[in-house]
C-alpha positions in Angstrom: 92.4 170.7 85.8 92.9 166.8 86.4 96.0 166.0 87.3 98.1 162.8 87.8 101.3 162.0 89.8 102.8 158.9 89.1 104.5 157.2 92.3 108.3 159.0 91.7 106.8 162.0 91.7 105.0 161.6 95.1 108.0 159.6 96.7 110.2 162.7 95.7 107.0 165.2 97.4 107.7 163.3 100.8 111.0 161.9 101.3 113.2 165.0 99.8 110.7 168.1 100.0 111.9 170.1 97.0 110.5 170.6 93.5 108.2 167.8 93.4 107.2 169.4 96.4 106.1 172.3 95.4 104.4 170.9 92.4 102.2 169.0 94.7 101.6 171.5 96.3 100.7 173.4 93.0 98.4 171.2 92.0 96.4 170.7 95.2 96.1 174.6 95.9 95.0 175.1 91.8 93.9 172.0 90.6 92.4 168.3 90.8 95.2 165.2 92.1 94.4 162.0 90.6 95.9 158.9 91.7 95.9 155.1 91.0 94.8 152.6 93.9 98.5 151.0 92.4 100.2 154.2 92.9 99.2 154.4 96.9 100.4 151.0 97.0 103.5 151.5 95.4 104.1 154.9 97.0 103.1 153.4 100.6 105.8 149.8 99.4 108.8 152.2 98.4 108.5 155.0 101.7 109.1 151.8 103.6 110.7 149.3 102.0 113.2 151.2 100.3 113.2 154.2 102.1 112.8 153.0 105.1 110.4 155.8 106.6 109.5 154.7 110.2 105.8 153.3 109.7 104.2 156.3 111.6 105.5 158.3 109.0 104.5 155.9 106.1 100.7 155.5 107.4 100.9 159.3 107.5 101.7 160.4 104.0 99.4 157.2 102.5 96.6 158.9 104.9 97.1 162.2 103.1 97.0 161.3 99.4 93.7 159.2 100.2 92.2 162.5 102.2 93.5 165.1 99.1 93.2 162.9 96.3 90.7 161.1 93.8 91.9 157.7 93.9 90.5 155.8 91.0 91.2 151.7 90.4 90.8 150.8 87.0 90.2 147.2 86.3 92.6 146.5 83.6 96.0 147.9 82.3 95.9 149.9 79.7 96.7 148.6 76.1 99.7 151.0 75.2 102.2 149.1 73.2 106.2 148.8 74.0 105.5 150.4 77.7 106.1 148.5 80.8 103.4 146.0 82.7 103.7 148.4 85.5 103.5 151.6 83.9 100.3 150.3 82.2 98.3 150.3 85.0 99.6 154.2 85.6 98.2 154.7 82.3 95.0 153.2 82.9 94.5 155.3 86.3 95.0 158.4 84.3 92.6 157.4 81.4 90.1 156.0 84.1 90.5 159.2 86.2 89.3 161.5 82.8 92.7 163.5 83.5 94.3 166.2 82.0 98.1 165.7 82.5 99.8 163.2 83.9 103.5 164.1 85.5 106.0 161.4 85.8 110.2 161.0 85.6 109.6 157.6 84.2 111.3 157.6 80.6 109.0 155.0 79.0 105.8 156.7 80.2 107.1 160.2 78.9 108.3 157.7 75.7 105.3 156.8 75.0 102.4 157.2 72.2 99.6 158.0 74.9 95.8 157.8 74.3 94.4 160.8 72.6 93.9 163.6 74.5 96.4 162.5 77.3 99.3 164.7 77.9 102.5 163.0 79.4 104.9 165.7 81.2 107.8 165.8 83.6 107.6 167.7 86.5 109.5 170.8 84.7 106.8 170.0 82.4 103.9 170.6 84.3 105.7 173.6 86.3 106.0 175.4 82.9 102.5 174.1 81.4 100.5 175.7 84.2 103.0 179.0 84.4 102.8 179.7 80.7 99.1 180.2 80.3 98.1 183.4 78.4 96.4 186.1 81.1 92.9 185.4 81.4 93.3 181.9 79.3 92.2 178.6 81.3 95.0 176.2 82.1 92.9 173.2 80.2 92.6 175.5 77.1 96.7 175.5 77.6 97.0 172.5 77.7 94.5 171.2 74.7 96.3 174.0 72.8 99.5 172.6 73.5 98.4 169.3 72.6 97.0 170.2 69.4 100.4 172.2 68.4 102.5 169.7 69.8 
């Protein structure tokens, strides 16, 4: 499966190493990461501007999403209405990237009416989608049923 983290969910992976952690590390070990050109930009901005991560550090963690990731650059925002500038262009690097999921804390991405087909989940979200598969039942039939069913 194709799978999306938006930039919280990768700042929270590196700079406190607990559940978004282990979702990362979820999805590399099982599945497909998919990440936005603007997300490695605005990961790489926030670990040292805000964060302040020494720049070793920084260079380090940007090197490893590019190495373990499928890093897609759409050319436009995507058209979603009542959603932030920003959090269209997360949008559009999920539809550009063909995923299945995308994982996020943001409140207006979760908030809003994706593109068909999309699913929008926390964390949690994702943790339960991909542990609650029926035995023997594909994780992208899980989550296409769960999409149909709402």
């Amino acid at each position: 499966m194709r799978i999306l983290l938006d930039t919280n969910v990768l700042v929270a992976a590196f700079a406190t190493r607990g559940f978004c952690l282990d979702i990362l590390q979820l999805v590399l070990a099982e599945h497909r990461l998919v990440v936005g050109e603007t997300i490695v930009e605005e990961l790489e901005r926030i670990l040292g501007e805000k964060l302040l991560l020494p720049a070793t550090r920084v260079r380090e963690v940007v090197g490893f999403v590019r190495d373990h990731a499928d890093i897609v650059t759409p050319v436009a925002p995507a058209t979603w209405p009542d959603t932030d500038p920003a959090d269209r262009w997360i949008a559009a690097a999920a539809i550009v990237g063909a995923v299945d999921v995308l994982v996020t804390g943001d409140r207006d991405l979760l908030d809003a009416r994706p593109a068909a087909g999309l699913r929008i989940v926390t964390p949690r979200g994702l943790w339960e989608l991909l542990r609650a598969a029926q035995p023997g039942e594909p994780v992208e039939e899980r989550v296409k049923r769960q999409a149909r069913n709402g």
